[in-house]
C-alpha positions in Angstrom: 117.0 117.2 96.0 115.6 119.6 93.8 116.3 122.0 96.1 120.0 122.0 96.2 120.0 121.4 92.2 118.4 125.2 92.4 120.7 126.4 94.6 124.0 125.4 92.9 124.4 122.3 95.1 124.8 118.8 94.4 124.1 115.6 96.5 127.2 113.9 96.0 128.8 117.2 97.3 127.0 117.3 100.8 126.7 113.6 101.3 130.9 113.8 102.8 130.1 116.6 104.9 126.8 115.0 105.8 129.3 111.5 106.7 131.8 113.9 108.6 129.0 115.3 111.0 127.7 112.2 112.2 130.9 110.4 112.6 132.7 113.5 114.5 129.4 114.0 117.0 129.8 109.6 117.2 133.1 110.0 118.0 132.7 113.1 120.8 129.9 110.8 122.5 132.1 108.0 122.4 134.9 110.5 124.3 132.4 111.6 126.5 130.8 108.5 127.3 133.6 105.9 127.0 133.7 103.1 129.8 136.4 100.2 130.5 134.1 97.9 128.4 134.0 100.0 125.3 135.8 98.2 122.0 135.7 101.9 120.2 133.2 102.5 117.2 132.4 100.1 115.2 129.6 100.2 112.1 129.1 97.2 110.9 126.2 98.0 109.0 124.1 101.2 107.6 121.0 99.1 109.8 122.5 100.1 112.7 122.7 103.8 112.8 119.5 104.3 115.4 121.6 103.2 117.7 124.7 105.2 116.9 122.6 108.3 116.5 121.2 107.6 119.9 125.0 107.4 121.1 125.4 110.9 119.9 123.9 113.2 122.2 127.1 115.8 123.1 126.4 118.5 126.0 124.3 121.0 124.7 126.6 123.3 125.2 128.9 121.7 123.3 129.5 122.9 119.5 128.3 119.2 118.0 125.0 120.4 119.8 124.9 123.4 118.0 124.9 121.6 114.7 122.9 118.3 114.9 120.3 120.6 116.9 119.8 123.7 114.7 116.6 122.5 113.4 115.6 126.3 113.1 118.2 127.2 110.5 117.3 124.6 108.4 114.8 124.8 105.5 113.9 123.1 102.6 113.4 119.3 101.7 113.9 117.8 105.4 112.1 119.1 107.8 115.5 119.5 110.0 119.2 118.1 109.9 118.9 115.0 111.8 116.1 113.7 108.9 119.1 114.7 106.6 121.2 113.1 108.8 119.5 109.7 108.6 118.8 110.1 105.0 123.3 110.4 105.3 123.7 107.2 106.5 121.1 105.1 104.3 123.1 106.5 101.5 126.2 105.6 102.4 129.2 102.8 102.9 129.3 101.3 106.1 132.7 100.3 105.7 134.0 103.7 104.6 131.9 105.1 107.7 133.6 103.0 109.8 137.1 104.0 108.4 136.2 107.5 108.6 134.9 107.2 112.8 138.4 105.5 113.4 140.1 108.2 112.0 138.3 111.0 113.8 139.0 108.7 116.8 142.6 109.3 116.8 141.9 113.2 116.8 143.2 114.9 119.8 140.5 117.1 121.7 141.7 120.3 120.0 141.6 119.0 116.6 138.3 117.5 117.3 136.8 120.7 118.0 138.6 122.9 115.0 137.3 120.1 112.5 133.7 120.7 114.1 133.8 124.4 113.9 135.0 124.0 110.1 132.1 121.6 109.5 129.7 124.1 111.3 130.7 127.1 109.3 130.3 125.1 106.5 126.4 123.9 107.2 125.5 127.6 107.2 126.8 128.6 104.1 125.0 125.2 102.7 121.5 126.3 104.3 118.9 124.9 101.9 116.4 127.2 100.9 112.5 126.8 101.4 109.9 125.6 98.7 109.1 128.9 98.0 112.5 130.3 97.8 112.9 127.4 95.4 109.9 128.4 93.4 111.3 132.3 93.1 114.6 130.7 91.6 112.3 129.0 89.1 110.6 132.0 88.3 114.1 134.6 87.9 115.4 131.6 86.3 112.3 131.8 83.6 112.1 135.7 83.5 116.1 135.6 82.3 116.0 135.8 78.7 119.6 135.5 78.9 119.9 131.9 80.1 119.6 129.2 77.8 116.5 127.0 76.8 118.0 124.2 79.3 117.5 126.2 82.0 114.5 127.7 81.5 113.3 123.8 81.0 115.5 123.0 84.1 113.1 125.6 85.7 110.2 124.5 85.1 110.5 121.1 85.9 111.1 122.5 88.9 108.0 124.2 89.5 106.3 120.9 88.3 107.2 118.9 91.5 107.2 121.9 93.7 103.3 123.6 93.2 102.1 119.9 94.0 101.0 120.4 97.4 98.7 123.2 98.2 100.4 125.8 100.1 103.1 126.1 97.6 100.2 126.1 94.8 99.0 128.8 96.7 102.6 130.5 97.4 103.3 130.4 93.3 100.3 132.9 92.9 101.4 135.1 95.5 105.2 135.4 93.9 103.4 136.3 90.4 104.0 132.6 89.3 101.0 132.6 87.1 102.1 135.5 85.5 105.0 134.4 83.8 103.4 130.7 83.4 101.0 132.3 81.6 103.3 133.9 79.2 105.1 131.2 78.7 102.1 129.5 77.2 103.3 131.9 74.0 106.9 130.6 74.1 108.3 130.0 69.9 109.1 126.2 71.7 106.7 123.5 71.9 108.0 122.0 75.3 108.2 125.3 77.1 104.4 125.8 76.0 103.7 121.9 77.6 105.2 122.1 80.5 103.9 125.1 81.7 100.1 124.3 80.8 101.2 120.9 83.1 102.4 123.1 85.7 99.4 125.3 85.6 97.0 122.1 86.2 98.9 121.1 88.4 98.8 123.9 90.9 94.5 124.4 90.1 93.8 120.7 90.7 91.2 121.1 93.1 92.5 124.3 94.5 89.8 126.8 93.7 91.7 129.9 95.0 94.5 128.9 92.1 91.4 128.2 89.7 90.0 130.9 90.3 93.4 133.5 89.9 94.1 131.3 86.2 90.9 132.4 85.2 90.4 135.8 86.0 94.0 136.1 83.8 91.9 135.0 81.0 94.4 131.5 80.5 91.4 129.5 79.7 90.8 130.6 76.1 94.9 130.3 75.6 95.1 126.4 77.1 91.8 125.6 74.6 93.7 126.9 71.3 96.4 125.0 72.7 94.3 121.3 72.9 94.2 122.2 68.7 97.9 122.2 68.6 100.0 119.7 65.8 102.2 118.8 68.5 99.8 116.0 70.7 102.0 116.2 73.7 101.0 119.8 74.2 97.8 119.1 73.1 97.0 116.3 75.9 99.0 118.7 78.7 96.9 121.6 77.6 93.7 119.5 77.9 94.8 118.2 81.3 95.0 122.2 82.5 91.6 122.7 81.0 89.9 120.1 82.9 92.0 120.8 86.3 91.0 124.6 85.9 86.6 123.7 85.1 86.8 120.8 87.9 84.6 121.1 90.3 84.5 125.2 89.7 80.7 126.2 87.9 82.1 129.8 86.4 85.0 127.6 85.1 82.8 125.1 83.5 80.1 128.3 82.2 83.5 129.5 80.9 83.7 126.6 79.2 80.8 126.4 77.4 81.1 129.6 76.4 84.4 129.7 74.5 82.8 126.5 72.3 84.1 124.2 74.8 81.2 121.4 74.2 82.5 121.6 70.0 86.2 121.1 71.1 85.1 118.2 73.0 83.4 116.6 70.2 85.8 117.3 68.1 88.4 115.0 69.9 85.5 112.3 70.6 84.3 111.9 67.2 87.6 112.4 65.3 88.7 108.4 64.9 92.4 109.6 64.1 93.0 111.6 66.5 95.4 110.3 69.1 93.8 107.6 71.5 95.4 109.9 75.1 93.2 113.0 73.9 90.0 111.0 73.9 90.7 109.2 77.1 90.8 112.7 78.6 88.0 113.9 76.9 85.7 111.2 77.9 87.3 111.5 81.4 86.1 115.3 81.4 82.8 114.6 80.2 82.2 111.8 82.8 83.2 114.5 85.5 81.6 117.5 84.0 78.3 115.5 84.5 79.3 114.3 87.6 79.9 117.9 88.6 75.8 119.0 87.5 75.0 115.8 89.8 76.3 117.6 92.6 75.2 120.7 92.1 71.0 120.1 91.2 69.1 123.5 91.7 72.1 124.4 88.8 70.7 124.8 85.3 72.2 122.1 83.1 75.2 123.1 80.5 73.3 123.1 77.3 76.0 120.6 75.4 74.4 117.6 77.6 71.3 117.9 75.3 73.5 117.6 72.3 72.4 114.6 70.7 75.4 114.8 68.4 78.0 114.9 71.1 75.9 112.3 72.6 76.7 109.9 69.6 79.9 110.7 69.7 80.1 108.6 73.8 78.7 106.1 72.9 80.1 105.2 69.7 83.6 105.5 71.7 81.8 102.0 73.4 83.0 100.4 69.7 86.6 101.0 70.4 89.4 98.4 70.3 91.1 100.2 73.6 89.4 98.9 76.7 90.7 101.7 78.8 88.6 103.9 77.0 85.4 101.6 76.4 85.1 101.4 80.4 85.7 105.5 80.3 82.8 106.2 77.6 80.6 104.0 79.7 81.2 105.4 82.8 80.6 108.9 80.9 77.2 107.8 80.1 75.7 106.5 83.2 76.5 109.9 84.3 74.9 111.4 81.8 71.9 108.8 81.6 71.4 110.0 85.4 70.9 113.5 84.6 67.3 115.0 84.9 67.5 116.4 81.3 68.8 113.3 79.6 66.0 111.5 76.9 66.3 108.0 77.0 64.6 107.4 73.5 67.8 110.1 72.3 70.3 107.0 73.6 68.4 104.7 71.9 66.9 106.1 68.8 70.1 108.1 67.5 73.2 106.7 69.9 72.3 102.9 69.5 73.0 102.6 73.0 71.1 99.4 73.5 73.1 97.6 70.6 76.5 99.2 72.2 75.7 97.6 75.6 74.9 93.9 73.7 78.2 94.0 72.2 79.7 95.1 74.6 78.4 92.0 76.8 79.4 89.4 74.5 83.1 91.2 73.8 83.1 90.7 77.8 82.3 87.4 77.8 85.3 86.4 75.3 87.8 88.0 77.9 86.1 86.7 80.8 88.1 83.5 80.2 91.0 85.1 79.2 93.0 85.2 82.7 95.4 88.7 82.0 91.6 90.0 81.5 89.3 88.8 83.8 89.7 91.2 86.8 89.3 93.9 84.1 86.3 92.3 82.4 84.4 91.4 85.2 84.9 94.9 86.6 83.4 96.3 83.6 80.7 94.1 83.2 79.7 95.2 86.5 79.5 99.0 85.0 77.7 97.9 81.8 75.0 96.4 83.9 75.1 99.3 85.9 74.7 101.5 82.9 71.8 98.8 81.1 70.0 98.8 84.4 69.9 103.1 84.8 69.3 103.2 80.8 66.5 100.8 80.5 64.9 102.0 83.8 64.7 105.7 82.4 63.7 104.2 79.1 60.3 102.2 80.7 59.2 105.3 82.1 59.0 107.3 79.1 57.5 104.0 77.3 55.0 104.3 80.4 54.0 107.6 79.7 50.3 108.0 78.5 49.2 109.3 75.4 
């Protein structure tokens, strides 16, 4: 759909032609197939049009052919005209269907094939242009300073749905996509700004051949200025593009760390004002960050993981009224409780862990009877053992240790 939108074309303007094709190649089947016991066309229902797309198979030689069969000239968002075909007649009125496939009935031979040639002529000038066609309208659309701030919107909300699968993440960087996203990241308007750091995380969620080109064209430092900005909606799409770039990717991640990533991050977690979305994503990045050093052991460990202030700042999060981001923080800290370098007696001493994981329990045990919450409470108390069990198990052997 987004494809014809780009291309000047609307859905309610193909749908007729869309009609006419299937009842005109229905009604040449019908000519060509017609026996004594035939009643003529009749579509009682949209259910039905397997078997009246069955019906109509004309000669291949036959100009119908040429059009429900020219899967090669079509490209775009079906994969060829008879899946645009069906999509036709699920969208349409079975009793204006029928009324149209009595009409083309009463067509004489001749007229049958001039109305088929007009439809055919038509098709080709309505060819739908691929993704990445799509994706260069986007782009010309962006780099027109002369079009209005709708369109360049229009735009990229284009490019958000379209760099969602791979290859056309990958296609965007070849067209100089992350160029101009890039730039737009300095655009005077707020939403232009969002958008295109959501577009940009889109396209390098775990993609590291997009992660790697946004990096190299330095969009890291620009997106983490942009988690500070007064508007919070560009705030939590620029934090969403941080974490899709350093996901998974360890030069991202030293990247990171490096532009005072570990402060930013604890400067979200500890701020208590701050808009509740941020944190979740904060936490959420923390949680995978660790997750990430898990993975990759002979690494050496980022040095903010040591923080014992950032630290604090996790598991105080446990205190929160939001239980979304209560079973976040904790599953943040049994990563972090798992790393090599973690000190238990730093979780206990300074965080208060063990006094965060009793209240925890008993704020549990209050929902556990509450039916809208139980699923949800016993799921987390699950994870809070989890994390008591890892916590106090790491906490015995440094107890254990001899003097």
């Amino acid at each position: 759909m987004m494809g014809w939108k780009a291309a000047g074309l609307g859905v309610l303007g193909v749908l007729p032609v869309l009609i006419m094709v299937i009842v005109i190649n229905v009604a040449e089947g019908e000519r060509l197939n017609k026996t004594s016991s035939s009643g003529g066309l009749f579509w009682s229902t949209a259910k039905e049009e397997s078997d009246l797309m069955l019906k109509a198979e004309p000669d291949e030689d036959s100009s119908a052919a040429s059009v429900v069969n020219d899967h090669d000239e079509v490209d775009g968002g079906f994969s060829s005209l008879d899946g645009m075909l069906q999509w036709a007649i699920g969208h349409s009125d079975p009793e204006k269907l029928k009324e149209t496939a009595q009409d083309v009935q009463r067509l004489s031979p001749s007229e049958l094939k001039k109305r088929q040639m007009e439809i055919k002529e038509l098709m080709e000038k309505m060819k739908m242009p691929s993704d990445s066609q799509l994706m260069q309208i986007a782009l010309d659309d962006l780099n027109n300073s002369s079009l209005s701030l709708e369109d360049h919107h229009r735009a990229l909300q284009e490019l958000l749905i379209l760099v969602e699968p791979i290859d056309n993440a990958n296609d965007l960087t070849k067209l100089g996509g992350l160029h101009v996203l890039i730039r737009e990241l300095n655009h005077p308007d707020s939403d232009i700004r969002r958008v295109s750091a959501w577009v940009l995380g889109k396209a390098s969620q775990n993609n590291a051949f997009v992660q790697k080109q946004v990096l190299e064209l330095g969009a890291l430092t620009k997106l983490m200025k942009m988690v500070k900005s007064t508007s919070i909606e560009e705030s939590i799409k620029a934090l969403y593009a941080v974490s899709a770039l350093i996901r998974n990717n360890v030069g991202g991640q030293e990247l990171f760390y490096a532009e005072a990533g570990d402060k930013m991050l604890q400067d979200i977690l500890s701020n208590s004002s701050i808009d509740i979305r941020l944190q979740k994503k904060a936490v959420f990045l923390v949680a995978d960050l660790a997750e990430c050093q898990l993975e990759n052991v002979g690494r050496a460990e980022l040095p903010f993981f040591r923080n014992h202030f950032f630290l604090k700042s996790i598991v105080d999060l446990t205190a929160s009224t939001d239980l979304d981001l209560q079973e976040k923080a904790l599953v943040a800290i049994k990563n972090l409780l798992r790393l090599k370098t973690t000190e238990a007696l730093v979780f206990k001493d300074l965080c208060g862990l063990d006094d965060a994981l009793e209240r925890m329990r008993l704020q549990l045990q209050d929902l556990l009877v509450e039916e809208y919450h139980r699923d949800f409470a016993m799921d987390t108390e699950s994870l809070r053992r989890e994390v008591e069990l890892i916590f106090h198990s790491k906490l015995g052997k440094v107890m254990r240790v001899p003097t």
